[in-house]
DRENTIPA-102996 format. One record per atom (N, C-alpha, C, O, CB): atom name; residue in one letter; x, y, z. Coordinates in pm, 1 decimal, padded with zeros to 6 digits. Glycine has a CB too. Layout:
// DRENTIPA-102996
atome:residu:u:v:w
CA:a:X:Y:Z
...
***
This chain:
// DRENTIPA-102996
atome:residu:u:v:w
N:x:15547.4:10986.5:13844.8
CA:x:15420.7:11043.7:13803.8
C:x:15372.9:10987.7:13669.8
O:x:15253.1:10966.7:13650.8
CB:x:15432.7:11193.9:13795.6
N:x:15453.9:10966.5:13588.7
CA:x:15422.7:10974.5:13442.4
C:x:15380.6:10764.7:13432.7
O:x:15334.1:10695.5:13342.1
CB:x:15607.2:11058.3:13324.5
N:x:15422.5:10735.6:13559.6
CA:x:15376.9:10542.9:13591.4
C:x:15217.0:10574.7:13634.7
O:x:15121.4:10541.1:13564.8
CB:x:15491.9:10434.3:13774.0
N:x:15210.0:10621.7:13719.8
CA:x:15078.4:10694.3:13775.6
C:x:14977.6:10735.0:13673.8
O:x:14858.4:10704.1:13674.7
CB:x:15114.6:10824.5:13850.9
N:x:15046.8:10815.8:13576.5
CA:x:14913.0:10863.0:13460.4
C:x:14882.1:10764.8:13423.2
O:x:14773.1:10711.5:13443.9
CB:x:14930.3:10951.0:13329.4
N:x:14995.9:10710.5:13344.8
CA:x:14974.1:10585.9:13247.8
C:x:14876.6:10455.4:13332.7
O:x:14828.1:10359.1:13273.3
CB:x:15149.8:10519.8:13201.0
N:x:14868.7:10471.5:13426.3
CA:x:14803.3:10343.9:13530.9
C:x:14673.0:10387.6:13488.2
O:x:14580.0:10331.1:13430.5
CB:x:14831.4:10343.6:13727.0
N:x:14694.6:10519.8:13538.4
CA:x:14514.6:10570.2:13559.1
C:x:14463.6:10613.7:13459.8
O:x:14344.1:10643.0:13462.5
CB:x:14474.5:10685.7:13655.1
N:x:14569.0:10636.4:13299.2
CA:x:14521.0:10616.0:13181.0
C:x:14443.7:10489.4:13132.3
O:x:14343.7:10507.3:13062.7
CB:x:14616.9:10633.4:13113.9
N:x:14491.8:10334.9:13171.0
CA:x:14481.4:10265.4:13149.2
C:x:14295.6:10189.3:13187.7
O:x:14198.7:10141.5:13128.7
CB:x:14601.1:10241.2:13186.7
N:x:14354.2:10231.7:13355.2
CA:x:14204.4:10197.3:13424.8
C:x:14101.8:10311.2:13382.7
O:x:13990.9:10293.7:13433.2
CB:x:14212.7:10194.7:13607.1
N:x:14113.3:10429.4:13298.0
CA:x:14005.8:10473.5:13232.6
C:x:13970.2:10434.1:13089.4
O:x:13868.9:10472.3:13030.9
CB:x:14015.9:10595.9:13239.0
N:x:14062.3:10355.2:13040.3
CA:x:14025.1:10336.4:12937.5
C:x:13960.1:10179.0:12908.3
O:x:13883.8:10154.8:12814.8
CB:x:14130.1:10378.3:12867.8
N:x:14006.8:10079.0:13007.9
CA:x:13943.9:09983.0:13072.1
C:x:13784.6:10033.5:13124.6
O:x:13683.1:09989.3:13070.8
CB:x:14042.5:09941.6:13187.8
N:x:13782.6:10097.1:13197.1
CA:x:13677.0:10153.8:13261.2
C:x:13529.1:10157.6:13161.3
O:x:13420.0:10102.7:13176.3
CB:x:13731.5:10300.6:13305.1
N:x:13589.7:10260.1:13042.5
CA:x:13510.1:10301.4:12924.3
C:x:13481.7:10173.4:12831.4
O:x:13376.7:10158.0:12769.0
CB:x:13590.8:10417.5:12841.1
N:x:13566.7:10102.9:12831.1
CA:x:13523.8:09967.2:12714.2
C:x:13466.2:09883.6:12798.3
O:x:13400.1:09802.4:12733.6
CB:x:13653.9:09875.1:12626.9
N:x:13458.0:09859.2:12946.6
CA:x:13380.5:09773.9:13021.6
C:x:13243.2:09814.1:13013.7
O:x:13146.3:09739.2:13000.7
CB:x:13424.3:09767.3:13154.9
N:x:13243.8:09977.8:13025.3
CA:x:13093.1:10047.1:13062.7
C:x:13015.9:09996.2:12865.9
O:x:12897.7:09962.2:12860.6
CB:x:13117.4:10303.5:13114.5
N:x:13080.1:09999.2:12765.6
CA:x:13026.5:10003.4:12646.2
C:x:13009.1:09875.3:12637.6
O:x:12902.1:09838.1:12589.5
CB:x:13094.7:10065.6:12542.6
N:x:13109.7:09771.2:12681.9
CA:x:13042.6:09605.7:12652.1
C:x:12940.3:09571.2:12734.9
O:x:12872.4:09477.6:12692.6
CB:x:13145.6:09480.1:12675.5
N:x:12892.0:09640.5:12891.9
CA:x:12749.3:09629.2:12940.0
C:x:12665.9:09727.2:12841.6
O:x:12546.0:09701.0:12832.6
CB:x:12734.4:09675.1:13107.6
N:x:12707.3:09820.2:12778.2
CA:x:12586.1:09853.9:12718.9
C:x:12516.0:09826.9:12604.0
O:x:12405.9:09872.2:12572.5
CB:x:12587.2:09944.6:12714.5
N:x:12598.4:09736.7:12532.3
CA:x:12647.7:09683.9:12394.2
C:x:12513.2:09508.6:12483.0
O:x:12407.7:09457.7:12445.2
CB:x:12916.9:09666.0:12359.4
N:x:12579.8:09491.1:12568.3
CA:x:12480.6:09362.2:12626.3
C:x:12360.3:09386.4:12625.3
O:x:12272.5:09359.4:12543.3
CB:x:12496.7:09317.2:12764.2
N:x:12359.1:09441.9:12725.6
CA:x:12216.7:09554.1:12760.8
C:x:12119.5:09577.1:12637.0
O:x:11999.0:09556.9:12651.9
CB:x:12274.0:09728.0:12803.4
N:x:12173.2:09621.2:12509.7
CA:x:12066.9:09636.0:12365.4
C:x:12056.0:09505.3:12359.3
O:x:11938.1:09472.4:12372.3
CB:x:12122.8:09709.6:12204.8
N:x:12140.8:09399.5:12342.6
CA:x:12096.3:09284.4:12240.8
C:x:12045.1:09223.5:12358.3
O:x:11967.0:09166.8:12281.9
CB:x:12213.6:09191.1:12138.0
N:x:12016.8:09184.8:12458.7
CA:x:11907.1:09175.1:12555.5
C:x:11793.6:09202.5:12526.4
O:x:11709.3:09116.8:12500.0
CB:x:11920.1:09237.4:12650.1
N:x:11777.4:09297.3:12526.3
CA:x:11693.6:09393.5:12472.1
C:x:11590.4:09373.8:12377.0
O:x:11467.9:09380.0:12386.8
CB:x:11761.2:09472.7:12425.3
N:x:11670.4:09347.6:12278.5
CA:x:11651.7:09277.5:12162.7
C:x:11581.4:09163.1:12164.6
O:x:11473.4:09143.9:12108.8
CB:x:11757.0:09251.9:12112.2
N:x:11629.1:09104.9:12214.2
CA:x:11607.2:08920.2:12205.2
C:x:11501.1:08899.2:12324.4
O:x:11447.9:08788.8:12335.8
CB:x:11781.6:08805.9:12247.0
N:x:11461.0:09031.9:12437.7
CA:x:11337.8:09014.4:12459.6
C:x:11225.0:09080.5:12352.7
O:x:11116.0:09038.1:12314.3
CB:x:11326.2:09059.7:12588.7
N:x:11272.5:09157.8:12333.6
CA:x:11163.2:09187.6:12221.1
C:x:11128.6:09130.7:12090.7
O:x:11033.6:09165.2:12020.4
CB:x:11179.7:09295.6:12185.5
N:x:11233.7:09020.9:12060.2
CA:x:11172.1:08972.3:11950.4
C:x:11077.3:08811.1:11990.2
O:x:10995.3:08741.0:11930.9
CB:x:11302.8:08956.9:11835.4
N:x:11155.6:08808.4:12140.8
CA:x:11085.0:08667.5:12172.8
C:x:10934.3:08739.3:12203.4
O:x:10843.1:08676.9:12149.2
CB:x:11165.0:08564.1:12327.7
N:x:10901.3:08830.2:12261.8
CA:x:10782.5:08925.9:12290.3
C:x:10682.4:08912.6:12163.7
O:x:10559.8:08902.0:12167.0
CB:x:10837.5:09091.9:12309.9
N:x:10750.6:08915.4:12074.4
CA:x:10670.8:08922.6:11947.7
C:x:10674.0:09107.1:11905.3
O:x:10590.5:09153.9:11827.9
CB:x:10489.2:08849.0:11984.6
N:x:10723.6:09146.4:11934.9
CA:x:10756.4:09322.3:11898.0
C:x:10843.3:09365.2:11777.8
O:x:10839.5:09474.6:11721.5
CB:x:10842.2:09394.7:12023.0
N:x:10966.2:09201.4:11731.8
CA:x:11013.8:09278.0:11622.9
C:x:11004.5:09122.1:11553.9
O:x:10947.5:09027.0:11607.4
CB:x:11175.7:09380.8:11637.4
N:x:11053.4:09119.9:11461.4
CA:x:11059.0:09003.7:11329.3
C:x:11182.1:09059.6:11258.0
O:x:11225.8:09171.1:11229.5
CB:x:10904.4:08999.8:11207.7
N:x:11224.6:08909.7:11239.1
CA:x:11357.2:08901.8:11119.2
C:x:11309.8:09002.9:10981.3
O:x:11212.3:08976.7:10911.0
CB:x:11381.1:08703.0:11049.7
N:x:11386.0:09102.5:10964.2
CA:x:11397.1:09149.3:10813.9
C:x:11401.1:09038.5:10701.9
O:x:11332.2:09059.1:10602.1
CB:x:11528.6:09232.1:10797.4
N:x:11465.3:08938.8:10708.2
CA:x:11445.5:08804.1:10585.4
C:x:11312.4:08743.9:10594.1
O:x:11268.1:08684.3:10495.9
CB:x:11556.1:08663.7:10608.4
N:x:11228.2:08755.9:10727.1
CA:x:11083.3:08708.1:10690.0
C:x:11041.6:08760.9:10606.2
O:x:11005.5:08708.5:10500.8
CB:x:10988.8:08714.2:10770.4
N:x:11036.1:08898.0:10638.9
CA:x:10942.8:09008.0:10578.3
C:x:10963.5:09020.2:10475.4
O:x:10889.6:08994.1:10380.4
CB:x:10940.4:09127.2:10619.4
N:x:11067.9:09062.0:10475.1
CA:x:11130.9:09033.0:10277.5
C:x:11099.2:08964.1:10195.1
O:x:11075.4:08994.8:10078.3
CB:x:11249.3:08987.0:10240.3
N:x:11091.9:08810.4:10268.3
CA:x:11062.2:08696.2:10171.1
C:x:10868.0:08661.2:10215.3
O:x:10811.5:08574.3:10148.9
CB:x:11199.5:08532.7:10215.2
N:x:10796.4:08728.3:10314.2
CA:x:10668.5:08712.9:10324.3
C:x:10633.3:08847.2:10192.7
O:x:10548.9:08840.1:10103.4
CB:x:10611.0:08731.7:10504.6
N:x:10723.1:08954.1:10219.2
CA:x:10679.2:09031.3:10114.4
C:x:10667.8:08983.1:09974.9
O:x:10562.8:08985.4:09910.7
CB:x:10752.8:09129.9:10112.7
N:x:10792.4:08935.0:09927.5
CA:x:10780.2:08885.7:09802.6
C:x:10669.1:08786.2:09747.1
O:x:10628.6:08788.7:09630.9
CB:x:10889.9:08834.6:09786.5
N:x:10629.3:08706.2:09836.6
CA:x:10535.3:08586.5:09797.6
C:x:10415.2:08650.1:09811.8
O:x:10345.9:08600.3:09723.0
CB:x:10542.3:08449.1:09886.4
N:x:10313.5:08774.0:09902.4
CA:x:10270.4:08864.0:09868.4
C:x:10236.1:08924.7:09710.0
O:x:10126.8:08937.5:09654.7
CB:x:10335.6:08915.4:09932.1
N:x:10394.9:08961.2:09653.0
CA:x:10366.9:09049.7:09575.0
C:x:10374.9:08949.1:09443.8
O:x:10366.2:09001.0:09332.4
CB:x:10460.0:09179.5:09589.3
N:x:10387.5:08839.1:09452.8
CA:x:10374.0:08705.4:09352.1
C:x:10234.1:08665.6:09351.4
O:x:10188.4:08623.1:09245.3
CB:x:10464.7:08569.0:09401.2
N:x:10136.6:08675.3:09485.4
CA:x:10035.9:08613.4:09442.2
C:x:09965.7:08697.7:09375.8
O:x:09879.9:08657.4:09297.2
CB:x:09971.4:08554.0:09528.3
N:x:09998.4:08879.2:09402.8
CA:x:09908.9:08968.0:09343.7
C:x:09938.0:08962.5:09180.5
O:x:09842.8:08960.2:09102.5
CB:x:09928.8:09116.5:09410.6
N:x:10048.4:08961.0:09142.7
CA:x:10132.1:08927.1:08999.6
C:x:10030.4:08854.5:08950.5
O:x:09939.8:08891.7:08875.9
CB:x:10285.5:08838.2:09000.5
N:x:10059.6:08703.3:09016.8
CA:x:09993.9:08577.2:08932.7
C:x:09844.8:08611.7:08932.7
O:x:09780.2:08568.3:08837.4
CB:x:10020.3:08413.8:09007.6
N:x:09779.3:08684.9:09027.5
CA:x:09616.8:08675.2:09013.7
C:x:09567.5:08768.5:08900.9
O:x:09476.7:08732.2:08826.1
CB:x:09537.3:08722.1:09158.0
N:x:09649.5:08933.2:08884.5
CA:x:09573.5:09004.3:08869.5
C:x:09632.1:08955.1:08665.1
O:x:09588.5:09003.1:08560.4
CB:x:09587.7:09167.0:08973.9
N:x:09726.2:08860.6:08683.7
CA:x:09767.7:08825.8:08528.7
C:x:09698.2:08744.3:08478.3
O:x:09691.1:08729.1:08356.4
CB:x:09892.4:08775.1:08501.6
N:x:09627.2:08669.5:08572.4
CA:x:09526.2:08563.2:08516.7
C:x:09406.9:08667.9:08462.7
O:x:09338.3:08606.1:08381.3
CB:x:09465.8:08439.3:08649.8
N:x:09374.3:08760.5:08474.3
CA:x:09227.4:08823.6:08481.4
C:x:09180.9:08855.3:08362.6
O:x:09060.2:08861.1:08338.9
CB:x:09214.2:08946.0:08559.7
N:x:09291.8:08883.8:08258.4
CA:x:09249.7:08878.1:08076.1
C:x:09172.4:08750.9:08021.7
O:x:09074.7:08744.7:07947.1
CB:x:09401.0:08875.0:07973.2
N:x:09273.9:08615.5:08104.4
CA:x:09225.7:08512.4:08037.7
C:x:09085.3:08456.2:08060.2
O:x:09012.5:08389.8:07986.6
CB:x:09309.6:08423.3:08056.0
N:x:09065.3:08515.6:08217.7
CA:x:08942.1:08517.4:08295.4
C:x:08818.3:08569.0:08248.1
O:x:08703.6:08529.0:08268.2
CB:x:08962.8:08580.4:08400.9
N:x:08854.1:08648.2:08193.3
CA:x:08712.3:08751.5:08188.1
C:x:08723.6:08825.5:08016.3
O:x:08669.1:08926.6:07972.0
CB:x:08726.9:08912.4:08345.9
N:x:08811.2:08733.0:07954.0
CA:x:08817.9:08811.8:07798.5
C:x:08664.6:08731.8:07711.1
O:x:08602.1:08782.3:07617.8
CB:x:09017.2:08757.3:07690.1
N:x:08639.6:08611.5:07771.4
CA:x:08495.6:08531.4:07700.7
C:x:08406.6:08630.4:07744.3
O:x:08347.2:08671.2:07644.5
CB:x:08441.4:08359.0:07761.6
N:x:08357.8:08705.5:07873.6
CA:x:08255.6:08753.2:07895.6
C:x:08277.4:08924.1:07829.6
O:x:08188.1:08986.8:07772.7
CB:x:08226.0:08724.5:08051.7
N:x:08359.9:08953.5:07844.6
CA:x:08378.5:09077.4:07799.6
C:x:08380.9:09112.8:07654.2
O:x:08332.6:09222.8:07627.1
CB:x:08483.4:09113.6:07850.5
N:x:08444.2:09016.0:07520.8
CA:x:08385.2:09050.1:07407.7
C:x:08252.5:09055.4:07375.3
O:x:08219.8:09123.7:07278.3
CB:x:08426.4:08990.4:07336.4
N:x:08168.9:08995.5:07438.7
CA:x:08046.1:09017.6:07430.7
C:x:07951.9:09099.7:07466.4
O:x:07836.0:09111.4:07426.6
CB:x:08018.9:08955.9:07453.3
N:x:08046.8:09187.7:07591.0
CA:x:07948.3:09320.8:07582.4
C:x:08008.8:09464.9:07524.6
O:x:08121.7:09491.2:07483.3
CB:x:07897.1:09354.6:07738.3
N:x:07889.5:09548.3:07537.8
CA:x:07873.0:09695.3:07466.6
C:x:07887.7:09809.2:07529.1
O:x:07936.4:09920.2:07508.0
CB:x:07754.9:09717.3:07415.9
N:x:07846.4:09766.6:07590.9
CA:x:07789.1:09866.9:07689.2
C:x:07919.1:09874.8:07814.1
O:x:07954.1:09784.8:07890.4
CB:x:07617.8:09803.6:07756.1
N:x:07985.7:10048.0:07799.4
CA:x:08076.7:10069.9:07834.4
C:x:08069.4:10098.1:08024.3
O:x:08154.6:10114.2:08111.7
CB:x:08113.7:10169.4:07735.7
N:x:07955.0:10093.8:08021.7
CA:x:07916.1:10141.7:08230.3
C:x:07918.1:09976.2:08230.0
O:x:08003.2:09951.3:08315.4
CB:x:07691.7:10256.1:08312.0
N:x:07888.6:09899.9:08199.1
CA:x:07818.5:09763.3:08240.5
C:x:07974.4:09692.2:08219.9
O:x:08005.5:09598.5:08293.5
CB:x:07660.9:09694.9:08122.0
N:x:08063.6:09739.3:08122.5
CA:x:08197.3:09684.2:08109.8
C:x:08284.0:09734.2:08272.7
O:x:08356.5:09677.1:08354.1
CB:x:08275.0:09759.1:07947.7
N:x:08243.4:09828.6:08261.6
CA:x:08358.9:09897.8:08406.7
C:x:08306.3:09842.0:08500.5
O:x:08396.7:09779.5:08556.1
CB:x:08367.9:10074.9:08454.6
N:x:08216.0:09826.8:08551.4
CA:x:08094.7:09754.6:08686.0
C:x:08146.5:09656.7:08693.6
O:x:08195.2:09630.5:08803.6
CB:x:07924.2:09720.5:08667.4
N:x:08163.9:09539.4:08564.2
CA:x:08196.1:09370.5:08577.4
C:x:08353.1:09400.7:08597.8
O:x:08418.5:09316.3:08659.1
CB:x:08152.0:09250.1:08413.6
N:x:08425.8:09532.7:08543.2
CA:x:08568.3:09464.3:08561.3
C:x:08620.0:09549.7:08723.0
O:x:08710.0:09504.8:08793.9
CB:x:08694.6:09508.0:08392.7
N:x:08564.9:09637.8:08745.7
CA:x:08526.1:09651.8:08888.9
C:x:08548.0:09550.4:08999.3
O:x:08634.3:09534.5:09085.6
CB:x:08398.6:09671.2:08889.4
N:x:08441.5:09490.3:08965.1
CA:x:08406.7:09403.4:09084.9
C:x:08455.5:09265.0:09028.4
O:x:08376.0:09180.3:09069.1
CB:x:08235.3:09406.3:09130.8
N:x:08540.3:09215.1:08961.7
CA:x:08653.3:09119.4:08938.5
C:x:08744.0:09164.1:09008.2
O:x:08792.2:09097.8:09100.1
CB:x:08701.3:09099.1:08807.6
N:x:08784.7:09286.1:08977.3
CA:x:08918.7:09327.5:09049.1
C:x:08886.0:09303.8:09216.8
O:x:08916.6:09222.6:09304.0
CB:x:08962.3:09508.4:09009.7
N:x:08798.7:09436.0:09202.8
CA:x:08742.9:09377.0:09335.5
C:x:08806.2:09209.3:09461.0
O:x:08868.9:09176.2:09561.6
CB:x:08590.5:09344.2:09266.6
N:x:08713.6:09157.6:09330.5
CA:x:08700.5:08998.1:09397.6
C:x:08870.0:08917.0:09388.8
O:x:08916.2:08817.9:09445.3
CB:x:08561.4:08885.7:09276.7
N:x:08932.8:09024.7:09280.3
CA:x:09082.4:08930.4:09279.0
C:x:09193.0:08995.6:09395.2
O:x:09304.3:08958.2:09432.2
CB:x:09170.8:08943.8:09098.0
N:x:09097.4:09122.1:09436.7
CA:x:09203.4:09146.0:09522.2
C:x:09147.0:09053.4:09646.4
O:x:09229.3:08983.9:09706.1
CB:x:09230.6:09314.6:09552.9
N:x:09023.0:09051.0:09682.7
CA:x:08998.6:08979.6:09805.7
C:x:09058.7:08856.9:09839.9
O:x:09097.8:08807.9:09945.9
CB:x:08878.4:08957.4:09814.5
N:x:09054.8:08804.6:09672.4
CA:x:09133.9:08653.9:09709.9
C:x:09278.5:08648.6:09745.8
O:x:09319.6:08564.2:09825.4
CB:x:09131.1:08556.1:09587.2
N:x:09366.0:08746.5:09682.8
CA:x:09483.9:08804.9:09724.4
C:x:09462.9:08826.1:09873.7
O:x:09521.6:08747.2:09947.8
CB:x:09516.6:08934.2:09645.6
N:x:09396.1:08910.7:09922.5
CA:x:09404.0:08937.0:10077.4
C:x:09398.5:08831.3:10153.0
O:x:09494.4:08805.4:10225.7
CB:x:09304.5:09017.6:10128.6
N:x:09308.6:08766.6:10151.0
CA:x:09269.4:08586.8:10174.2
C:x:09372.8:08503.3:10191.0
O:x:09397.8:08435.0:10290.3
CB:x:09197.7:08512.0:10050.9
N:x:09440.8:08512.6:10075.1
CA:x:09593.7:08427.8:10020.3
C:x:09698.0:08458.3:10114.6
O:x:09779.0:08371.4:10146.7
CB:x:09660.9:08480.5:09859.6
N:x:09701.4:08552.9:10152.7
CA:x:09796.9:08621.1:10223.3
C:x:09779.8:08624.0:10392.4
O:x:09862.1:08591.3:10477.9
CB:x:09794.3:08759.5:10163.5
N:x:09660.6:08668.4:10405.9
CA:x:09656.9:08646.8:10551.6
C:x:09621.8:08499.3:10577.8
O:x:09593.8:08478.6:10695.9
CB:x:09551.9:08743.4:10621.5
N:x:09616.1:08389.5:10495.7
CA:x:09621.0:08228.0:10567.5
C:x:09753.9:08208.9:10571.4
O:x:09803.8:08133.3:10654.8
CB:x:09547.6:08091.2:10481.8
N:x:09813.1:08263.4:10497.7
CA:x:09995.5:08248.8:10448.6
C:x:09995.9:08132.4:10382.9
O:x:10048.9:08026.7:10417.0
CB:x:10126.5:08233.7:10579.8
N:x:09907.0:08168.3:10244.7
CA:x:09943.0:08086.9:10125.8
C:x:10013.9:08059.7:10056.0
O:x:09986.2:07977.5:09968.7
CB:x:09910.8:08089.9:10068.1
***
């Protein structure tokens, strides 16, 4: 009896690691249709599309003192100051958006 358990211990425990390596297949299948699908993307793209993203916003919105400090000592007028730096920002984010969706 105790040859018998151990057999049919065996073929259940065979049984269970066969059923988990088809299911273990089965995901990364899975997977690898869905990323050929276009449904998922490498985490290191994104990461590194993120970063170059958050570099062009860095570099643009750091340029914008040197940009706009000639026109701005020259005015007074505190509505007419916020309006121009407004719509710089404005325009530096567009170019950022721009930058980014050509994948600059």
């Amino acid at each position: 009896d105790a040859a018998a358990e151990q057999s049919s211990s065996g073929h259940t425990s065979f049984a269970k690691f066969r059923s988990a390596r088809e299911a273990y297949q089965a995901k990364l299948a899975q997977l690898d249709y869905e990323e050929r699908a276009g449904k998922l993307v490498r985490k290191e793209e994104i990461d590194r599309e993120a970063f170059e993203a958050a570099r062009l916003i860095r570099d643009r919105f750091l340029a914008l003192p040197q940009e706009l400090g000639g026109t701005l000592v020259g005015m007074t007028d505190e509505k007419e100051i916020i309006q121009y730096l407004r719509a710089k920002i404005r325009d530096a984010l567009m170019d950022v958006s721009n930058d980014v969706s050509l994948g600059a």
